[in-house]
Structure formats: structure tokens, C-alpha cells
C-alpha positions as CSV (number, residue, x, y, z in Angstrom):
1,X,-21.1,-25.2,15.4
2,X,-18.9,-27.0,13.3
3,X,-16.2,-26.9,10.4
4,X,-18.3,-26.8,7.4
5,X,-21.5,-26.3,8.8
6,X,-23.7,-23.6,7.6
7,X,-25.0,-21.1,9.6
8,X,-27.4,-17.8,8.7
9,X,-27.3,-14.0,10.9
10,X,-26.7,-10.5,10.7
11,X,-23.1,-9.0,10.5
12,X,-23.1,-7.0,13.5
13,X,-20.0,-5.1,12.7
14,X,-16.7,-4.9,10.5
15,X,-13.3,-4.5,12.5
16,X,-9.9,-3.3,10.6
17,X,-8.9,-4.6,8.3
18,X,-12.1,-5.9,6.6
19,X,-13.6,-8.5,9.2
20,X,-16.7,-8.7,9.8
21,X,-18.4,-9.7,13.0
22,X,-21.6,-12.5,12.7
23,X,-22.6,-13.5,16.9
24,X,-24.1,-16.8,16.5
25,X,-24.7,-19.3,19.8
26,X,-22.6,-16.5,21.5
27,X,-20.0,-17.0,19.9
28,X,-18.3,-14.6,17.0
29,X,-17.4,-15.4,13.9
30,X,-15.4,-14.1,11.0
31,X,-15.8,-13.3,7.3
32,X,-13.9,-11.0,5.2
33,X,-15.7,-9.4,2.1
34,X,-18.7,-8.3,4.0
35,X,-20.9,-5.2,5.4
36,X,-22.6,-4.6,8.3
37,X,-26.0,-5.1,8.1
38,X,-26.3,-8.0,5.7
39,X,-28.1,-11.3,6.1
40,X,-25.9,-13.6,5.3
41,X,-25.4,-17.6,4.5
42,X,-21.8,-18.6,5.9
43,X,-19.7,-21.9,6.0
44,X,-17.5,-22.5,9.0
45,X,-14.2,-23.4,7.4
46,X,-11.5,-22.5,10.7
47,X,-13.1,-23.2,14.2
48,X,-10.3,-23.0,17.4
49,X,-10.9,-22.1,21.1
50,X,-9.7,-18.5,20.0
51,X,-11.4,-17.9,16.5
52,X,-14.2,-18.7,14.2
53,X,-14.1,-18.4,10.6
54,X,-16.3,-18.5,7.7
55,X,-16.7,-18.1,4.2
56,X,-20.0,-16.6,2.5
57,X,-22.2,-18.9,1.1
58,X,-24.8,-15.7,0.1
59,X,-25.8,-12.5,0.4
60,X,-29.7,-13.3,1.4
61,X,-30.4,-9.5,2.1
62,X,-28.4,-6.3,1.4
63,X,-27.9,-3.8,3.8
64,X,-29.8,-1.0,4.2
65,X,-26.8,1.6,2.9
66,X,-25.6,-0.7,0.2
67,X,-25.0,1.1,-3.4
68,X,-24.7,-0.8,-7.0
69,X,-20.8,-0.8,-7.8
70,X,-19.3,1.2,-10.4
71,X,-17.1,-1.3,-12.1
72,X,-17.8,-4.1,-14.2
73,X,-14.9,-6.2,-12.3
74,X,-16.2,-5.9,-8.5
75,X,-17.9,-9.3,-7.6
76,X,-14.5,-11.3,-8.9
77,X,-11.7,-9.1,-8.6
78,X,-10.3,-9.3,-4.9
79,X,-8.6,-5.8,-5.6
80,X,-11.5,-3.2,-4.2
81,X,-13.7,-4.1,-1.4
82,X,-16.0,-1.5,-0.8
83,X,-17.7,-0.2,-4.0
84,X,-20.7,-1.7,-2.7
85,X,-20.7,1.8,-0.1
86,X,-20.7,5.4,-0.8
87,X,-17.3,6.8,-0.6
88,X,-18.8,8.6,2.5
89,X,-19.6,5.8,4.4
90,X,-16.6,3.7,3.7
91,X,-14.1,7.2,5.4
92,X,-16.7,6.5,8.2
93,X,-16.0,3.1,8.8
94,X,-12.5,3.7,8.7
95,X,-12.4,6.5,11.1
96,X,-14.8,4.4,13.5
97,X,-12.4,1.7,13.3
98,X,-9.2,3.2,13.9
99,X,-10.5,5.6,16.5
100,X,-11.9,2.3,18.3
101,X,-8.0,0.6,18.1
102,X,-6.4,3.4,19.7
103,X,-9.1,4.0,22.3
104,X,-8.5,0.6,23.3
105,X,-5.4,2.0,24.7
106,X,-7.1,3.3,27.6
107,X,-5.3,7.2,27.2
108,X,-6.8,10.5,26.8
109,X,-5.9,12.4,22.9
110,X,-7.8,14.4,20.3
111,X,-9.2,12.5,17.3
112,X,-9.4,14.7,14.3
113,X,-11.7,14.1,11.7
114,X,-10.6,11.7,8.7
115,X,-9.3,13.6,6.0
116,X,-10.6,12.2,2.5
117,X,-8.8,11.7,-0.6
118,X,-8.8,14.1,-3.1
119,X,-10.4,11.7,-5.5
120,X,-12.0,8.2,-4.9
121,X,-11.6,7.3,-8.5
122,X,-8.1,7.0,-11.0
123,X,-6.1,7.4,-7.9
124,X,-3.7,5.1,-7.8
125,X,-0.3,5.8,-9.5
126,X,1.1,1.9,-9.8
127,X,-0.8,-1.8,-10.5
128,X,0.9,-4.9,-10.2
129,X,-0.9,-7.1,-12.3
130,X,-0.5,-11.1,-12.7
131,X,-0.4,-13.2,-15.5
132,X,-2.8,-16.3,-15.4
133,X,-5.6,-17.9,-16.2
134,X,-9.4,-17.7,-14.5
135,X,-10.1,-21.5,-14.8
136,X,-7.7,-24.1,-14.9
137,X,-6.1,-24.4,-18.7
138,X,-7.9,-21.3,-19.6
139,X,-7.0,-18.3,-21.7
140,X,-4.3,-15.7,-21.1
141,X,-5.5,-13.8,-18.2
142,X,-4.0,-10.7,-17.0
143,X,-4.6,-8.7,-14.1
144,X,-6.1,-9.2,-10.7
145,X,-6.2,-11.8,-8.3
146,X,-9.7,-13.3,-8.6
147,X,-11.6,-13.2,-5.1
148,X,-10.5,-15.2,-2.2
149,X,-8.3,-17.0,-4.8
150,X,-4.2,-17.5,-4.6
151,X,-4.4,-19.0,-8.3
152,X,-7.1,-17.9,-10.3
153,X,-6.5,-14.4,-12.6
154,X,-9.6,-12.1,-13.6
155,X,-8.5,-9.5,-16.6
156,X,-9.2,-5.8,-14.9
157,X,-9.4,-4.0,-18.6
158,X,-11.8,-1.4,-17.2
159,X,-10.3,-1.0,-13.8
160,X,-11.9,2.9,-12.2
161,X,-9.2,3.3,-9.9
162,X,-6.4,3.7,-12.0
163,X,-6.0,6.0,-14.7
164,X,-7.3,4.7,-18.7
165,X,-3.4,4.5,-19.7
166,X,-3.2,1.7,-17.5
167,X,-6.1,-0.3,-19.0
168,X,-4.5,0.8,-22.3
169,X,-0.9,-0.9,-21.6
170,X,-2.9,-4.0,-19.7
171,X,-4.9,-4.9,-22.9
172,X,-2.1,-4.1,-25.3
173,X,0.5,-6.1,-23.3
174,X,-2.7,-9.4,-23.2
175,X,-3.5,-9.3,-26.8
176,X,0.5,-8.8,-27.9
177,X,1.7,-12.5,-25.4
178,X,-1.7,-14.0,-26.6
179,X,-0.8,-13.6,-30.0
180,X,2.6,-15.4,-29.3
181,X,1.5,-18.1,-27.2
182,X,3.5,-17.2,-24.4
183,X,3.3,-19.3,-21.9
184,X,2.6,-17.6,-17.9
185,X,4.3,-18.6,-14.8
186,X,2.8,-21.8,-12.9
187,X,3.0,-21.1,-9.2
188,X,2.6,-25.0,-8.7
189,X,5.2,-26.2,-10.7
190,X,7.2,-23.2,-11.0
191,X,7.3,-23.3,-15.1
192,X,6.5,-20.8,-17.2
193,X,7.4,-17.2,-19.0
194,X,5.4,-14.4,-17.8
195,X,5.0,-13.4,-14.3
196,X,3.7,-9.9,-13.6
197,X,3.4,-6.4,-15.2
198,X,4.1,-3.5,-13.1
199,X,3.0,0.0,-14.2
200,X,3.6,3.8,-12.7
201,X,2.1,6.5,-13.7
202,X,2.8,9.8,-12.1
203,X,-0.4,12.2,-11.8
204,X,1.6,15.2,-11.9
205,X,4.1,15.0,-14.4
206,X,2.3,12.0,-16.3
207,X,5.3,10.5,-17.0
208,X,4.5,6.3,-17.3
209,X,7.4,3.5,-16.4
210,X,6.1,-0.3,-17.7
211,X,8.0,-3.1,-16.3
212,X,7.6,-6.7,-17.4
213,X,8.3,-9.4,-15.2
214,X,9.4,-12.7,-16.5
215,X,10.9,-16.2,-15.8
216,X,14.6,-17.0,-17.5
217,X,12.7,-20.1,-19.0
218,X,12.2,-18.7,-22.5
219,X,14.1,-15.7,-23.9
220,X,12.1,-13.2,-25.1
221,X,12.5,-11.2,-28.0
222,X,10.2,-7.4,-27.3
223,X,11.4,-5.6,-29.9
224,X,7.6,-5.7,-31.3
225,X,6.4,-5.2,-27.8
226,X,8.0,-2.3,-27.5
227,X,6.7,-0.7,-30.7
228,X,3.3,-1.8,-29.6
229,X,3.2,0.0,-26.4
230,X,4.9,3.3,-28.1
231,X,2.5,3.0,-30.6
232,X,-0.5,3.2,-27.8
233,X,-2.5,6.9,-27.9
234,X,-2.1,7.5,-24.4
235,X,-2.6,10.3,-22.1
236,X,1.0,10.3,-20.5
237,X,3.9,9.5,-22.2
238,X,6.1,5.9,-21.6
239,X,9.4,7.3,-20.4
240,X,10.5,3.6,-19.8
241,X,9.6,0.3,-20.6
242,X,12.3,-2.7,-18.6
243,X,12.7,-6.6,-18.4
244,X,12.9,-7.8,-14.7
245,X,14.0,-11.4,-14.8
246,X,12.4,-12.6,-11.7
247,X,13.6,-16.7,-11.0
248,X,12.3,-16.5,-7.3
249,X,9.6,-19.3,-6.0
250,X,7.6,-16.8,-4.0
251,X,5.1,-15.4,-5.7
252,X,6.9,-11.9,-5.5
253,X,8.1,-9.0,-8.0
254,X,11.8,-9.9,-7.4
255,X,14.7,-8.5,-9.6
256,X,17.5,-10.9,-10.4
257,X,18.3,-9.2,-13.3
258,X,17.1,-5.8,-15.0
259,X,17.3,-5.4,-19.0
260,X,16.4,-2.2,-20.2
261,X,14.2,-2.1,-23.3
262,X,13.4,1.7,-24.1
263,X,14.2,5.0,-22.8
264,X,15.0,5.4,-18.6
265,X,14.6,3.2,-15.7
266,X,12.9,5.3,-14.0
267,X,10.2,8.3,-13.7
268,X,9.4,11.3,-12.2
269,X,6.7,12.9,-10.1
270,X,6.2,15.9,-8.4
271,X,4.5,16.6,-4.7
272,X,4.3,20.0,-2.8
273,X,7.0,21.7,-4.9
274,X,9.4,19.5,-5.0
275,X,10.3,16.6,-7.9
276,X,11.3,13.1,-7.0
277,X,13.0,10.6,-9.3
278,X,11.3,7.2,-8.6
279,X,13.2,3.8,-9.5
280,X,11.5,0.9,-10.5
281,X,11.6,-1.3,-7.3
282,X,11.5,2.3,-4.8
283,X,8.6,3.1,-2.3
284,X,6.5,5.7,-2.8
285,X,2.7,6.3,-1.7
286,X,0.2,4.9,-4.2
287,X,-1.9,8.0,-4.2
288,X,0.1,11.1,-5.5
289,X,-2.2,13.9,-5.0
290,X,-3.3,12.0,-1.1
291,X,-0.1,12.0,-0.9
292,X,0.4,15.7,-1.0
293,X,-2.6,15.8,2.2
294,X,-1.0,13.5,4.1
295,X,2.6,14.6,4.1
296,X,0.8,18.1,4.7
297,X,-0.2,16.4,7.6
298,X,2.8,15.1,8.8
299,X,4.5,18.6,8.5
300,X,1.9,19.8,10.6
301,X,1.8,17.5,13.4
302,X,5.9,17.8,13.3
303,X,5.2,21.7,14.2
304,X,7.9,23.8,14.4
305,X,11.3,21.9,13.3
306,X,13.4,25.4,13.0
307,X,17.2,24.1,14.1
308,X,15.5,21.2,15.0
309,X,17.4,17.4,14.4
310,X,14.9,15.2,12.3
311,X,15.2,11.1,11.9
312,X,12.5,10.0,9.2
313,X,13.3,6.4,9.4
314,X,11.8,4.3,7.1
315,X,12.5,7.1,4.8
316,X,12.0,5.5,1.2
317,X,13.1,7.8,-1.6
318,X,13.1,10.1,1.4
319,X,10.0,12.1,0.5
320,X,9.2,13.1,3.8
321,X,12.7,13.9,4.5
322,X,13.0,16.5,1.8
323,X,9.0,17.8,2.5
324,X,11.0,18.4,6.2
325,X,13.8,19.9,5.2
326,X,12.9,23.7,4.6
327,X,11.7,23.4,8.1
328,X,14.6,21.4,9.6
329,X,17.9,22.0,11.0
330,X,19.4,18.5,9.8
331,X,16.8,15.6,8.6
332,X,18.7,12.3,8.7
333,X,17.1,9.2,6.9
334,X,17.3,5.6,7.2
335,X,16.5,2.9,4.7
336,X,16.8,-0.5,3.9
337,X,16.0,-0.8,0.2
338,X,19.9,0.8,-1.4
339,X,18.3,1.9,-4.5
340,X,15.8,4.2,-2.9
341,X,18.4,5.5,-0.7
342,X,20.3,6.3,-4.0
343,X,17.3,8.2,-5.3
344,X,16.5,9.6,-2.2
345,X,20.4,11.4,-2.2
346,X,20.0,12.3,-6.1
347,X,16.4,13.6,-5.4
348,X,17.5,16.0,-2.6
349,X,20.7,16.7,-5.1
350,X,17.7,18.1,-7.4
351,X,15.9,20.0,-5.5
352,X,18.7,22.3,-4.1
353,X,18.6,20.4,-0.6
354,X,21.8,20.5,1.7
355,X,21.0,19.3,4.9
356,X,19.7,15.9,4.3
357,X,21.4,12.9,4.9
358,X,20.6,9.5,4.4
359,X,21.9,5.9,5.0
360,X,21.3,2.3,3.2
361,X,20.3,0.1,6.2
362,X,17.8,-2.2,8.2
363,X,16.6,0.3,10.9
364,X,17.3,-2.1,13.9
365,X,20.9,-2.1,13.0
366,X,21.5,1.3,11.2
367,X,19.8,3.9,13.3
368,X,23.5,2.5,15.2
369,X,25.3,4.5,12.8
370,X,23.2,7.8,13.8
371,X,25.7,10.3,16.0
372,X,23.4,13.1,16.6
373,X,21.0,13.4,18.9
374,X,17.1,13.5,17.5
375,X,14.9,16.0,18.4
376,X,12.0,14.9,16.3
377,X,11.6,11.1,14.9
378,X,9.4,10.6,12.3
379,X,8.4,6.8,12.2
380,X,6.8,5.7,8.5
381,X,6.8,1.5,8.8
382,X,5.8,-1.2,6.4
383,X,2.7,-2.7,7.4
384,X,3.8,-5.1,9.9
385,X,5.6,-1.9,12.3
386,X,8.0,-1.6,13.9
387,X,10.8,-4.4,14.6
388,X,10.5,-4.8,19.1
389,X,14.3,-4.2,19.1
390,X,14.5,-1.6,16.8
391,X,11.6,0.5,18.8
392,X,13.3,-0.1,22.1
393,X,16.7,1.7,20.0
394,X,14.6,4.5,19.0
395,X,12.9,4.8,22.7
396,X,16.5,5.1,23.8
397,X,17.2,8.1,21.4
398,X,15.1,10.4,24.4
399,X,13.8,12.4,21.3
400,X,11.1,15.1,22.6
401,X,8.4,14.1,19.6
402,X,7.4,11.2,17.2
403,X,5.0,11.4,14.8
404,X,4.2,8.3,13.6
405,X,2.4,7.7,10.6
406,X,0.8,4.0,9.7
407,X,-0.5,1.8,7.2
408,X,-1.8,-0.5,9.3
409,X,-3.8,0.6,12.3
410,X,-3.5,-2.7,14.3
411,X,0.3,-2.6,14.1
412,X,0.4,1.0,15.3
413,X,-2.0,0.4,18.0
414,X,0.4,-2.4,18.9
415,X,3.9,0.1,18.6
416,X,1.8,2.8,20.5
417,X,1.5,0.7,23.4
418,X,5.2,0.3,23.6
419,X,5.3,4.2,23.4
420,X,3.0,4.7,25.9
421,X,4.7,2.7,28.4
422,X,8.4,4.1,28.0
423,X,6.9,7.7,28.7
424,X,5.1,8.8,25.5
425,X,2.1,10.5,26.2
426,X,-0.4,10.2,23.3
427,X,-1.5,14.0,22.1
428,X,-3.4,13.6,19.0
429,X,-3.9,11.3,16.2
430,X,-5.7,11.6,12.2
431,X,-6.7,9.4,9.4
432,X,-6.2,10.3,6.0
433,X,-7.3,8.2,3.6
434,X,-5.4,6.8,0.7
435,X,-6.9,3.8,-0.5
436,X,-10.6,5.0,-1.9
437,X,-12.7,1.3,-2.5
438,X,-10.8,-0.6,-0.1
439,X,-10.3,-1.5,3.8
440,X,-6.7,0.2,4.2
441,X,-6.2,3.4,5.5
442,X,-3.2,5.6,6.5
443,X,-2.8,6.8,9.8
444,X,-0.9,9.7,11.4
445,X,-0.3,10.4,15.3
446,X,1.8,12.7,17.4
447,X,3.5,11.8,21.0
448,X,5.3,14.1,23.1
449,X,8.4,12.6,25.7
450,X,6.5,13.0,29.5
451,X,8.3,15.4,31.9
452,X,11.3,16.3,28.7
């Protein structure tokens, strides 16, 4: 077996997040984008002592529980992954594969059953959407990456997982910088206007915030953009429409400057009873209404918090801070993005919360500045976990729970090792899923300190 050759088999499995398994000469190899149980046609295109990896060539047979996708966009859009399984089956997959990370760990705890979204379809309250082209020279494109591509754009005008305003402002904001001959930003050369299009939409309060992201190259005039969009019959209402100037080479929504074209920089939503104000670069989940489950979640594994101490680091606009605090003593919260932690204090301000406290700060060199003694920790990462240093700081705190909730399975299975051997016993652990038609999946355990 080697690079570039072609072989044919049967994906045995699909491992987090989105790998799947094809034995061949005993050895493994792996493809993304795939499902158990098809035949497939793969090229080898990495081969090292350690890992094998291929690219499809074809699908020669379906698997046995494959379903015809709902959207017109799924075989070039690299956004959903899984359309091509019932919503049923993918929650299974995900559970398998999470509970199969943590087992792995060798320690006795209760799995609970996955815990679904409330919908698999319009879910998702923001899109980040590139401007492009498909093929080389091509039209204005706007919208998705295109499949296992870093350059090529696919237009996602009839997107299902996001709610028909956002298809509304995509095509408006396509058909208004076509018009003009705009020119997009060249990731090779680094030349070029238009960058991305960020959109929020809050399920609750429908309130919509557009933010268009653009190169200093050319100045833009948008007073007729602006009309355009106000103009649009939509189900929510723009409460915001912004200029980021974005000059970075990375191939990232960066702000180096933030013009303000109509009405507020920011918008509001509101989850379990309480309203949050949301800034344009701030955190918060994806999925409003799974939102709502899986801080539900989180306030039950954290139990009984009555003149309890609470850290929620990695606290973002501080959502789970404030969902804590009728329950809480004192909830302190750490985070290292300053405008969230702005929101975060102006958001407790508005919903009539005193004892919540929050500081603007990387957690390996903040949670420094914390002079009370924790309790309970609540531990809400990016993707990649925790920072080694930074866990061995919060280890030290002695606190009697941590409930840890992740994003990425694999990088919690890593921190919970960490745990586990610094006297965390592992009680019990949940999925919830947040990300209908895709491989990611949120994750939320509970550890008690041994012999506290």
C-alpha cells in the first residue's frame, strides 16, 4: 500500500470526530466524509508508520441505513456531514463514540442517554459565510466552504439548518456586491474587498445582527446596502448591521476596526428566563433553544450550589454563570475575550444579578487573581481543552466538584485523564447534542474530589 494507490473495502467503523475506519492488508486507514457500512473506492494520499490516510474516489455501494439528503447543497458544501442518516442514527453514533472515549479510561461512571436537540432543522443562531468563487475566475460566490476544499466557495441559498432570514440576507448581500463588481478577498495573494458575512439571529427574541467583513483595500460606500437589507421581508427584524475591517492574513473573522452602519452593535436573546446582550465578536452556543437543555443540564449535574462558591471559567458572556447564580452563593467567572466579559457584567446588571463576578483574562494566568476558595468549578473550554498548566492551577484549587462540559470529546477524554489521576473520581457523564447534521457534539461530565 502506497501513496496514491487505490484500494476498495468496507468502512468498518467512524471514530469522533468524523473518521472513518477501512482495515485493508491489516492495516487501517482513514477517510473523513464517510459511513459505516459503505463500499468504497479510496486513494492513499498520507501513509506514515503511525497513520494511513485516504481520500474517496466513490461511493460503489450505500450503506444499508443511508437516507436521501434534505438539501440541495449536501454533496459540495463541507458544512453538514451527516444528512445522508436519520437524525436518530447520527445521536447514536455520537453517543457510541463518546461513551467509547471515555471508557477508554478504564473507570467505572454512569452514561446517560444522549439528549437530542430540540430541532434538527433551522437550529443554528449564526453562519459565517465566505466570499469566493467555486472555480477559479468564477462568479461571486458566497457562502460555504466547498468540500474538502480551503479555496473553493459553494453559494448555500437554501441552507435547512439555519433559519430562511439567513438565506434572505445571504442572496440579498450576493446579488447587491455582484451588481457592483466588488472584488472578494484572495487568500493567495492577499488582494481583495470582501471577506466574510457573519449573521446572528436570536430564536427567541428574533432580533438579527449582520456584520460584513472586509479588506481596507477599497472603501466601501453601503449606504444602498443598508437600504437593501432593511428593505428585505424578513421574519426577525435587523437590529444591527456593522463594517469589520479585517487586514489579517489568516483566513479569520478578525476586527481591526468596527464601523457601524445602522442601528446597535449588538443583539439580544433570551434562555431560561433570563436575557443576554450578545456583541458581535462574543461566544455564545450556536443552538439557542439546545442551549436551554444543555445548561439545564449543567445546573443539574452542579446539584445543590446553595452558599456554595462557583468558578465557571471559560465563562463567555457568562451564561452559565448567571443560569448558576439563583442557586449560588458567589459565581466567579473568568474570560479571556474583554468584550464578552463586558457583556457578561452588563448582562447580569440586567437581569437583577448581585453576586456575580467576572474578570477579563487567559485562564492559566487569571484564575491567579481568584482569592476565594471554589467549591464547585465549572470548566466550559474551546475545543482544543484545557491549557496543561492551567489544569494543574485549577487541580490545586482542592474544589469538591467539576462539571465539565466539552465540545470536543477527544480533548475532554484527554483533560479527564489528568483529573483522574490528581484524585477525581469520575461519577457520571451525558451528551447533548447541539450540532443536528454534523459530527460535533457537546459533552457534559461530573467529578467528585476522592476522600474531600
Amino acid at each position: 500500500m502506497k501513496k496514491n494507490s487505490i484500494i476498495e473495502g468496507v468502512i468498518a467503523k467512524v471514530n469522533f470526530p468524523n473518521k472513518g475506519i477501512l482495515e485493508v492488508e491489516d492495516k487501517k486507514v482513514v477517510i473523513k466524509g464517510v459511513v459505516k457500512g459503505q463500499k468504497v473506492k479510496v486513494r492513499i494520499t498520507k501513509k506514515r508508520k503511525s497513520k494511513i490516510e485516504g481520500r474517496i474516489v466513490e461511493i460503489l455501494e450505500r450503506a444499508e441505513n443511508e437516507i436521501k439528503p434534505a438539501c440541495i447543497h449536501f454533496d459540495g458544501c463541507g458544512g453538514c456531514v451527516y444528512q445522508n442518516l436519520s437524525y436518530e442514527d447520527q445521536v447514536k453514533m455520537k453517543e457510541e463514540q463518546v461513551k467509547e472515549l471515555i471508557d477508554e479510561l478504564g473507570v467505572d461512571y454512569e452514561f446517560l442517554p444522549i439528549v437530542s436537540s430540540p430541532t434538527e432543522w433551522e437550529y443554528r443562531n449564526k453562519m459565517e459565510y465566505s466570499f469566493g468563487d467555486e472555480i477559479k475566475d468564477g462568479p461571486l460566490m458566497l457562502g460555504m466552504h466547498k468540500k474538502g476544499s480551503f479555496y473553493d466557495i459553494v453559494t448555500v441559498d437554501h441552507c435547512l439548518i439555519v433559519h430562511e432570514d439567513f438565506n434572505k440576507i445571504l442572496t440579498c448581500t450576493l446579488e447587491y456586491f455582484k451588481e457592483k463588481g466588488t472584488s472578494y478577498y484572495r487568500k493567495r495573494n492577499h488582494e481583495g474587498t470582501l471577506r466574510h458575512l457573519v449573521v446572528r439571529r436570536a430564536v427567541n427574541t428574533k432580533e438579527i445582527l449582520v456584520n460584513l467583513i472586509t479588506s481596507s483595500q477599497e472603501e466601501l460606500i453601503l449606504d444602498d446596502y443598508v437600504k437593501h437589507l432593511t428593505s428585505l421581508n424578513l421574519d426577525g427584524e435587523i437590529v444591527g448591521i456593522l463594517q469589520t475591517i479585517n487586514d489579517s492574513l489568516a483566513d479569520v473573522v478578525k476586527c481591526d476596526e468596527l464601523k457601524l452602519l445602522h442601528g446597535r452593535d449588538y443583539f439580544t436573546e433570551d434562555l431560561l428566563d433570563l436575557n443576554f446582550k450578545i456583541s458581535p465578536f462574543s461566544f455564545f452556543q450556536t443552538n439557542s433553544l439546545g442551549a436551554e437543555v444543555l445548561y439545564s443540564k449543567v445546573r443539574e449535574f452542579v446539584g445543590e450550589g446553595k452558599d456554595k462558591t462557583i468558578f465557571d471559567l471559560y465563562c463567555g458572556t457568562g451564561t452559565i454563570a448567571q443560569i448558576m447564580s439563583p442557586i449560588a452563593k458567589k459565581v466567579m467567572g473568568i474570560e479571556i475575550v474583554e468584550e464578552a466579559v463586558e457583556a457578561a457584567k452588563m448582562n447580569a446588571e440586567r437581569n437583577g444579578l448581585t453576586n456575580c463576578e467576572f474578570i477579563a483574562g487567559d485562564v492559566l494566568k487569571a484564575i491567579d487573581q481568584l482569592k476565594d476558595k471554589p467549591d464547585i468549578i465549572i470548566l466550559d473550554p474551546p475545543r482544543d481543552g484545557i491549557h496543561p498548566k492551567a489544569l494543574k492551577k485549577i487541580i490545586d484549587f482542592g474544589a469538591k466538584e467539576l462539571v465539565y462540559v466539552s465540545c470536543k470529546p477527544t480533548s475532554l477524554a484527554r483533560d479527564l485523564e489528568v483529573l483522574l489521576e490528581n484524585g477525581y473520581v469520575l461519577e457520571k457523564a451525558q451528551c447533548v447534542d447541539m450540532f443536528p447534521q454534523t459530527p460535533h457534539v457537546e459533552t457534559v461530565v461530573r467529578l467528585c474530589r476522592q476522600n474531600f
